[in-house]
MDTraj code that builds the backbone (N, CA, C; nanometers):
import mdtraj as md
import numpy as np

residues = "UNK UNK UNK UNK UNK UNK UNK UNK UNK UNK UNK UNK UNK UNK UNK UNK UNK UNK UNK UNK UNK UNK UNK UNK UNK UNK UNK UNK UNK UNK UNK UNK UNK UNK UNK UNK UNK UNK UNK UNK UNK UNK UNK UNK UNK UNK UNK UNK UNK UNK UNK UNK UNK UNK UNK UNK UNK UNK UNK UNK UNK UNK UNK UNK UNK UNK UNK UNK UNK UNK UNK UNK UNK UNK UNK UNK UNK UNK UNK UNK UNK UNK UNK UNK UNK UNK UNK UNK UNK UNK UNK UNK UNK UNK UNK UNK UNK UNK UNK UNK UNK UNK UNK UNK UNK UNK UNK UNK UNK UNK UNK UNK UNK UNK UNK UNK UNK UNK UNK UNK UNK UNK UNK UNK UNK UNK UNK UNK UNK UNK".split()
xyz = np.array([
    [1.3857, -1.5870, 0.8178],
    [1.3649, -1.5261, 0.9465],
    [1.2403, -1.5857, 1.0101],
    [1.2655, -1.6044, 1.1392],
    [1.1408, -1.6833, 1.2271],
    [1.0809, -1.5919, 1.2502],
    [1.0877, -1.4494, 1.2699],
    [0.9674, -1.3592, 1.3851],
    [0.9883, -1.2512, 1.2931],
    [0.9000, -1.1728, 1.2284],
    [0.9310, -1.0690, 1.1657],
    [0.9267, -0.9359, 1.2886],
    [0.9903, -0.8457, 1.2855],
    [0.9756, -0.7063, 1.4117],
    [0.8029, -0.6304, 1.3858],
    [0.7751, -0.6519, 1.5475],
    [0.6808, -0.5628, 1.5219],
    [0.6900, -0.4770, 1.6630],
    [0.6240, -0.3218, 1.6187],
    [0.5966, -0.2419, 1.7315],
    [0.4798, -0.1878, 1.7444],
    [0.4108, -0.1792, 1.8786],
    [0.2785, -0.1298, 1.8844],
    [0.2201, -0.2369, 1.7983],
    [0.2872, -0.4227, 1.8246],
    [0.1902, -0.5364, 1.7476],
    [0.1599, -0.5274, 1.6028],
    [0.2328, -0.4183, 1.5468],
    [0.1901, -0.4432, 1.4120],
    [0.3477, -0.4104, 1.3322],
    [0.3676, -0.4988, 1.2087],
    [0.4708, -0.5040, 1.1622],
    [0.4694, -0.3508, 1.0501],
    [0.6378, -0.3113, 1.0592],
    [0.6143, -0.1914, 1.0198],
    [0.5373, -0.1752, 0.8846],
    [0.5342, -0.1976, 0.7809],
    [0.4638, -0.2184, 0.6673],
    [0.3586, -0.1433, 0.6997],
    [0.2374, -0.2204, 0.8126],
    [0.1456, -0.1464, 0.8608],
    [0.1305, -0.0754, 0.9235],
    [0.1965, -0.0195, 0.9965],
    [0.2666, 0.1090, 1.0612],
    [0.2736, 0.2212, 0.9327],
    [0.3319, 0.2021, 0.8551],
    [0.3243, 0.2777, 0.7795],
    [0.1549, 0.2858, 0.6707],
    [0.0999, 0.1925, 0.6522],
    [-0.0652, 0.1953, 0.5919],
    [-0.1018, 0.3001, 0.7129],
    [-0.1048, 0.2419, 0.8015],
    [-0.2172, 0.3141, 0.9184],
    [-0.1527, 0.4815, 0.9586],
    [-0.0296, 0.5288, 0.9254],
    [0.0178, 0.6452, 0.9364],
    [0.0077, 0.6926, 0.8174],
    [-0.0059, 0.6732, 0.7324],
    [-0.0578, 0.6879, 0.5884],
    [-0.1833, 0.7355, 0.5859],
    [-0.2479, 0.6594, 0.6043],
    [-0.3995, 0.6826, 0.6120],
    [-0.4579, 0.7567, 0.6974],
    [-0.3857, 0.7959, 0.8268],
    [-0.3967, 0.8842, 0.9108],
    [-0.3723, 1.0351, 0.8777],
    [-0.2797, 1.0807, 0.7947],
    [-0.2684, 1.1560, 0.7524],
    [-0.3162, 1.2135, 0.6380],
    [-0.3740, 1.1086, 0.5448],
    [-0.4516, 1.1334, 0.4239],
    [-0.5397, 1.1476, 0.4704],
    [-0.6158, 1.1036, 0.5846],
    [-0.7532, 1.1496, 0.6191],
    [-0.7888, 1.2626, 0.6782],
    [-0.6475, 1.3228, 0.7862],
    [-0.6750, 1.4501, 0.8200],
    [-0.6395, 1.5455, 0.7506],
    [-0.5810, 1.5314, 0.6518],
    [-0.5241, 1.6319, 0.5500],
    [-0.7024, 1.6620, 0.4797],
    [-0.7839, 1.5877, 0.4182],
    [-0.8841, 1.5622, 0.3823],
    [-1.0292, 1.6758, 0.4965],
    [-0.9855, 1.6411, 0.5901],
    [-1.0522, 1.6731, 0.6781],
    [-1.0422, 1.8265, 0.7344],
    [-0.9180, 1.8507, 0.7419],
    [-0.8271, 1.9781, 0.7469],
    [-0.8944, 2.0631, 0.6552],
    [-0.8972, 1.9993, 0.4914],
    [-0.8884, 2.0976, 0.4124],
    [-1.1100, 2.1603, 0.4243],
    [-1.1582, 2.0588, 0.4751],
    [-1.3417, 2.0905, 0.5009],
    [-1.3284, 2.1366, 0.6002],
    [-1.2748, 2.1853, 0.7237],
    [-1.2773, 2.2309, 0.8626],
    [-1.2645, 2.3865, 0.8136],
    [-1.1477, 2.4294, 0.7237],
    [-1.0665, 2.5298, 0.7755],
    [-1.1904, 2.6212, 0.6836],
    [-1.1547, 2.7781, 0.7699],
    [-1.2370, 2.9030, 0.7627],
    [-1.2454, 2.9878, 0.6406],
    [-1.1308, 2.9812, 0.5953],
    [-1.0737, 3.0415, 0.4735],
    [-1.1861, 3.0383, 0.3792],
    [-1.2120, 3.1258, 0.3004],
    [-1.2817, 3.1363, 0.1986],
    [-1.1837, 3.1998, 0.0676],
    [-1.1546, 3.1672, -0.0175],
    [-1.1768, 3.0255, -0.0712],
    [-1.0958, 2.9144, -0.0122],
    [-1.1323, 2.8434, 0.0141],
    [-1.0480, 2.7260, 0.0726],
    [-0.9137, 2.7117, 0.0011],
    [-0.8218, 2.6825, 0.1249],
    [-0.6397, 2.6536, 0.1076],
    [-0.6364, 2.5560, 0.0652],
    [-0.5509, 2.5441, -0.0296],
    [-0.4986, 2.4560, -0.0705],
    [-0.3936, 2.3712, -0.0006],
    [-0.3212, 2.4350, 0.0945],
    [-0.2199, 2.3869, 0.1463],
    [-0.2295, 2.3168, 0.3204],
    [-0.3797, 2.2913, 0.3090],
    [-0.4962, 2.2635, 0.4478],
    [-0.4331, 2.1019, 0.4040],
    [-0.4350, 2.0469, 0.3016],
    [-0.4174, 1.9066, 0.2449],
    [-0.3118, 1.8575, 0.2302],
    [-0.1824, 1.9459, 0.3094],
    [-0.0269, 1.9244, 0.2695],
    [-0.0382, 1.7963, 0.3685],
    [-0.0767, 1.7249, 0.5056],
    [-0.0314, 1.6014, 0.5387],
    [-0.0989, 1.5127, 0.4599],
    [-0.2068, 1.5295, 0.3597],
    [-0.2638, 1.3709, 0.2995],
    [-0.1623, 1.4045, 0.2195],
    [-0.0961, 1.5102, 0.1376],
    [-0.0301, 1.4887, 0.0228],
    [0.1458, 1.3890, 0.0694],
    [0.1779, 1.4504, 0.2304],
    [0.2992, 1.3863, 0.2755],
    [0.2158, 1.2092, 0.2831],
    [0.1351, 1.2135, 0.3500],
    [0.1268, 1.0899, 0.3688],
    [0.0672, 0.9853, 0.2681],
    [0.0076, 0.9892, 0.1632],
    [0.0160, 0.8996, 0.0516],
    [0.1274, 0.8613, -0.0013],
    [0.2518, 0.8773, -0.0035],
    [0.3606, 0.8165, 0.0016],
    [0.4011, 0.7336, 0.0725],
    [0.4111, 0.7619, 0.2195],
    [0.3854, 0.6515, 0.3150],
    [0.2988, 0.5432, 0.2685],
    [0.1880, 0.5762, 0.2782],
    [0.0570, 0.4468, 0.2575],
    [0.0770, 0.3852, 0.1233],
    [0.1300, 0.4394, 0.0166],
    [0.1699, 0.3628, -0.0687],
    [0.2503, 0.2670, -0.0921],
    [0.3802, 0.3063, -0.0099],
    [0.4863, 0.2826, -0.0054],
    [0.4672, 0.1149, 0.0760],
    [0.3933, 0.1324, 0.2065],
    [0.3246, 0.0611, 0.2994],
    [0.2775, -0.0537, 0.1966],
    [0.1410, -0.0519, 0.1240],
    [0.0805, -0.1553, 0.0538],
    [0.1496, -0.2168, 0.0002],
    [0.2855, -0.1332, -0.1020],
    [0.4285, -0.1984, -0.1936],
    [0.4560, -0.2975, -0.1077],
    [0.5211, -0.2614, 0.0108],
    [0.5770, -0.3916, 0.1132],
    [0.5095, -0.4801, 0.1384],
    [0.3983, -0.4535, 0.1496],
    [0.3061, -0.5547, 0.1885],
    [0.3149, -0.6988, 0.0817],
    [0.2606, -0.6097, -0.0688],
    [0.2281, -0.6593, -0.1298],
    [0.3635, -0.7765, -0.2003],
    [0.5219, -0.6819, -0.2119],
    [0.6178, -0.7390, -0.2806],
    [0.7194, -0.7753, -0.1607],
    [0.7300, -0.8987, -0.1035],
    [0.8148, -0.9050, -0.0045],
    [0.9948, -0.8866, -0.0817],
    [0.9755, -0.9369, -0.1827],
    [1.0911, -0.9438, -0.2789],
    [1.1785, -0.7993, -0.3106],
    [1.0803, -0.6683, -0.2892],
    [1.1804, -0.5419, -0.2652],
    [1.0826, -0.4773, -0.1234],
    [1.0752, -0.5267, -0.0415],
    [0.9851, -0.4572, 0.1114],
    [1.1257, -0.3809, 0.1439],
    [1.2432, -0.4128, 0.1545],
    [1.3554, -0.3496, 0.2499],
    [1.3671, -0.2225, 0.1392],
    [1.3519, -0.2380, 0.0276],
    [1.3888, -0.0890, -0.0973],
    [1.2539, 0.0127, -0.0272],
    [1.1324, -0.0772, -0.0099],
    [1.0406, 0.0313, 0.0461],
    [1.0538, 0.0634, 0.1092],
    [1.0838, -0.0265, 0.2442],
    [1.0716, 0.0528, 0.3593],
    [1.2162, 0.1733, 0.3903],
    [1.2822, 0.1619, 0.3509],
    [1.4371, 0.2617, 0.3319],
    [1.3680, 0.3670, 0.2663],
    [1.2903, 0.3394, 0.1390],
    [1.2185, 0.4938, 0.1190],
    [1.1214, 0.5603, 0.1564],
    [1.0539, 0.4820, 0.2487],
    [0.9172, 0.5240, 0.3203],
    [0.9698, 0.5766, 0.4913],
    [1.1169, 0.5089, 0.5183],
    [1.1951, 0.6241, 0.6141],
    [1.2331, 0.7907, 0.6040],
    [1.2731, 0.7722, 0.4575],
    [1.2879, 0.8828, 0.4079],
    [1.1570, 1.0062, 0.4136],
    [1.0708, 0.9700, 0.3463],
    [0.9140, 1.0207, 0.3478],
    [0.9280, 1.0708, 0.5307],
    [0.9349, 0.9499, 0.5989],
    [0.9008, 0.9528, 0.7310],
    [0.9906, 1.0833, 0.7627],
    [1.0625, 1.1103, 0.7796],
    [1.1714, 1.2289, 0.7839],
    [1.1506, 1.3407, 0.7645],
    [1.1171, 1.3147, 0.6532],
    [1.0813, 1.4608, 0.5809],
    [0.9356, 1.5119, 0.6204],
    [0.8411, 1.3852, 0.6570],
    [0.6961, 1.4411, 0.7389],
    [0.7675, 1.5362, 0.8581],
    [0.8537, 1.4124, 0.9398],
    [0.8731, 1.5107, 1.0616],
    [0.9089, 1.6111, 1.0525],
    [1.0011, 1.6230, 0.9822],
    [1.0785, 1.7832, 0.9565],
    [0.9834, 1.9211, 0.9292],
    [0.8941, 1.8757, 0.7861],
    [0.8208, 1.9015, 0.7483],
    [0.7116, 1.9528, 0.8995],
    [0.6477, 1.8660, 0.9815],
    [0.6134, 1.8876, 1.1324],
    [0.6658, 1.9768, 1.2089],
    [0.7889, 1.9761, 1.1847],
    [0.8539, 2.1005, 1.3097],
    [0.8565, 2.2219, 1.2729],
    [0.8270, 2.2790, 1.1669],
    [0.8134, 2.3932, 1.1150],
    [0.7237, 2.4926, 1.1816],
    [0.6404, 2.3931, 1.2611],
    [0.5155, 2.4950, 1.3577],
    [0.5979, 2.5895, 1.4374],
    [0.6622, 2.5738, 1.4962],
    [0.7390, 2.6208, 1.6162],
    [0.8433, 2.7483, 1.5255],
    [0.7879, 2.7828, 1.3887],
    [0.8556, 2.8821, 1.3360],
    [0.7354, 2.9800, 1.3296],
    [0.6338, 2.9389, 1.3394],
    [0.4902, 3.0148, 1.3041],
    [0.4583, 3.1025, 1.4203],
    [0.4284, 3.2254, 1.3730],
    [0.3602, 3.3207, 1.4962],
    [0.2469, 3.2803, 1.5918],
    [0.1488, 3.2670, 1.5259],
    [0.0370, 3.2494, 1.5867],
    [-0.0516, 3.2172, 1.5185],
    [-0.0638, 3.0077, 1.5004],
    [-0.0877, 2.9362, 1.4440],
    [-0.2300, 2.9133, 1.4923],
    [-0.2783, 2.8545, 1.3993],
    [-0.4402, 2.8509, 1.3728],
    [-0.4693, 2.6939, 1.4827],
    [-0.5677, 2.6497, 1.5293],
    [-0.5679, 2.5169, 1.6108],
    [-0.5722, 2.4160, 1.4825],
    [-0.6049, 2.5020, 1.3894],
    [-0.5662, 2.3542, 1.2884],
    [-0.4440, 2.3216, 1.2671],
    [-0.3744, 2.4449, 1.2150],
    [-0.2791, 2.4281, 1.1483],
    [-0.1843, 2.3486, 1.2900],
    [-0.2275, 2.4369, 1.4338],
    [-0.1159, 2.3249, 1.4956],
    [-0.1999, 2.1626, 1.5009],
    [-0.2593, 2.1461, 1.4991],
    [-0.3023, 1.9758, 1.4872],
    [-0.2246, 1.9225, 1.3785],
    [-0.2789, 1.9850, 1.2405],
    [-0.1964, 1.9301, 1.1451],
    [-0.0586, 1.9309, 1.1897],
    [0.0153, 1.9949, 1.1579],
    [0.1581, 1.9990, 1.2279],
    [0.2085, 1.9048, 1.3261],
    [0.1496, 1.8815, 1.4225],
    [0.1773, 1.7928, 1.5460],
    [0.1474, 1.6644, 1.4812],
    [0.0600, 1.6283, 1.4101],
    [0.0146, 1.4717, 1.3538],
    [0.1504, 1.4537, 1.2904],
    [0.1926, 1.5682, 1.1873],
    [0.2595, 1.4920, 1.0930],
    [0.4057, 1.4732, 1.1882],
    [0.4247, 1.5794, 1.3272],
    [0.5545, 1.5333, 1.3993],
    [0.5322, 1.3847, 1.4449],
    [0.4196, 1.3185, 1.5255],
    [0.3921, 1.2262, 1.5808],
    [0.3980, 1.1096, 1.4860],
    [0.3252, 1.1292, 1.3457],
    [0.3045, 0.9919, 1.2771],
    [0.4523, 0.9790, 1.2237],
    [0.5470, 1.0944, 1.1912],
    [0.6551, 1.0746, 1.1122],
    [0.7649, 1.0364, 1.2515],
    [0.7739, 1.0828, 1.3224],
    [0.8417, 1.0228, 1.4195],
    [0.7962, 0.8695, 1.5329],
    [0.7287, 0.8269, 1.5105],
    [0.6846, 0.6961, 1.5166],
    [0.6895, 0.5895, 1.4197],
    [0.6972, 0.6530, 1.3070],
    [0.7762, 0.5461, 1.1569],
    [0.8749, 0.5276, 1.2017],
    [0.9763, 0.6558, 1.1556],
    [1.1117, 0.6751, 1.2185],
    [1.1511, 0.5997, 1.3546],
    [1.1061, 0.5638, 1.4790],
    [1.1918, 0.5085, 1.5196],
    [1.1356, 0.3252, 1.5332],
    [0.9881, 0.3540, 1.4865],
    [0.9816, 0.1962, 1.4852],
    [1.0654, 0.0896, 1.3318],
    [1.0766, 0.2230, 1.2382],
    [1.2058, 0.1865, 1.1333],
    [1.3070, 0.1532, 1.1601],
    [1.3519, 0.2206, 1.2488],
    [1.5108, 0.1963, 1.3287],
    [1.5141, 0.1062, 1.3928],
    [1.4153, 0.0909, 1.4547],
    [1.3970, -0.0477, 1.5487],
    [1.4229, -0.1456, 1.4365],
    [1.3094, -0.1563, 1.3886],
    [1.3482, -0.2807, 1.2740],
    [1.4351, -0.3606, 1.2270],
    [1.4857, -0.2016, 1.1131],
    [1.6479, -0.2055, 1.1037],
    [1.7484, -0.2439, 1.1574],
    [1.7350, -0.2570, 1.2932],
    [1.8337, -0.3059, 1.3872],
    [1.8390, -0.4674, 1.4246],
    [1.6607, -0.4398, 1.4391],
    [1.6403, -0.5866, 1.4840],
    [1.7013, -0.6806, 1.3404],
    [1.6635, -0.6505, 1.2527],
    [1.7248, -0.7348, 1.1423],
    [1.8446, -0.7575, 1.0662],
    [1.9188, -0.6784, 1.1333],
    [2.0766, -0.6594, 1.1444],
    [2.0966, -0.7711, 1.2608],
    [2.0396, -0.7830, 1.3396],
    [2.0405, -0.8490, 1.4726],
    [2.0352, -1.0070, 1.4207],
    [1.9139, -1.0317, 1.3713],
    [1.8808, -1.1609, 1.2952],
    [1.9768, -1.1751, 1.1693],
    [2.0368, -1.0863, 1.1071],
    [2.1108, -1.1984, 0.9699],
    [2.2505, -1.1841, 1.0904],
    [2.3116, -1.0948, 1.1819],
    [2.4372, -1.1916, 1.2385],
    [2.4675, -1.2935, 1.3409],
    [2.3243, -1.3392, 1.3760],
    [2.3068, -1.4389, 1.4370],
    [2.3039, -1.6123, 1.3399],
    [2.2537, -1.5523, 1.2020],
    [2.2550, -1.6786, 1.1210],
    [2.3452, -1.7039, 1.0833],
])
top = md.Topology()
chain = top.add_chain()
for i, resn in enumerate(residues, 1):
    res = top.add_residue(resn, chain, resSeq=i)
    for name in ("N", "CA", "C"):
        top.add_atom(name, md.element.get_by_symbol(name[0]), res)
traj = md.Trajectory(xyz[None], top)
């Protein structure tokens, strides 16, 4: 392949590091913000979704030889963040964290998701052209 797909200039692989890491950091951050005494445990549920991503991310990076096995399972992850994300909109009367958290993990998991699809397509695109 001559051009590998990229969106927002960066090829998904890193799309997924940088949504990875985005979420491990506010999960991190989440869990020192929030009021609770003793601190929640469950303040840290997007670093825990998103180290899969970012892992998953470095794999591709690192093994071009299974990148398409990663990235098919780091869609998956991506999915289940979002899903995982929409759950706010079941909550009474959510904390400003908890909706931040929530909204990150709709935004970062649905921005995998369709720059995945993109991909996916585009490279369906490229092997029936060869």
């Amino acid at each position: 392949m001559d051009e590998e797909f990229k969106f927002l200039g960066l090829k998904v692989p890193m799309i997924a590091i940088v949504g990875g890491s985005i979420l491990a950091s506010w999960g991190i951050i989440a869990y020192i913000l929030q009021d609770s005494e003793p601190k929640s445990f469950t303040a840290m549920i997007p670093s825990i979704m998103g180290m899969p991503l970012l892992i998953l991310g470095v794999l591709s990076e690192r093994d071009a030889s299974r990148k398409h096995h990663y990235m098919h399972i780091s869609m998956l992850f991506a999915l289940i963040i979002t899903v995982g994300g929409i759950r706010i909109f079941t909550v009474d009367s959510p904390s400003i964290l908890l909706l931040i958290s929530h909204l990150m993990l709709i935004l970062v998991g649905s921005i995998f998701l369709f720059a995945g699809i993109r991909s996916f397509r585009y490279n369906r695109l490229l092997r029936e052209k060869e």
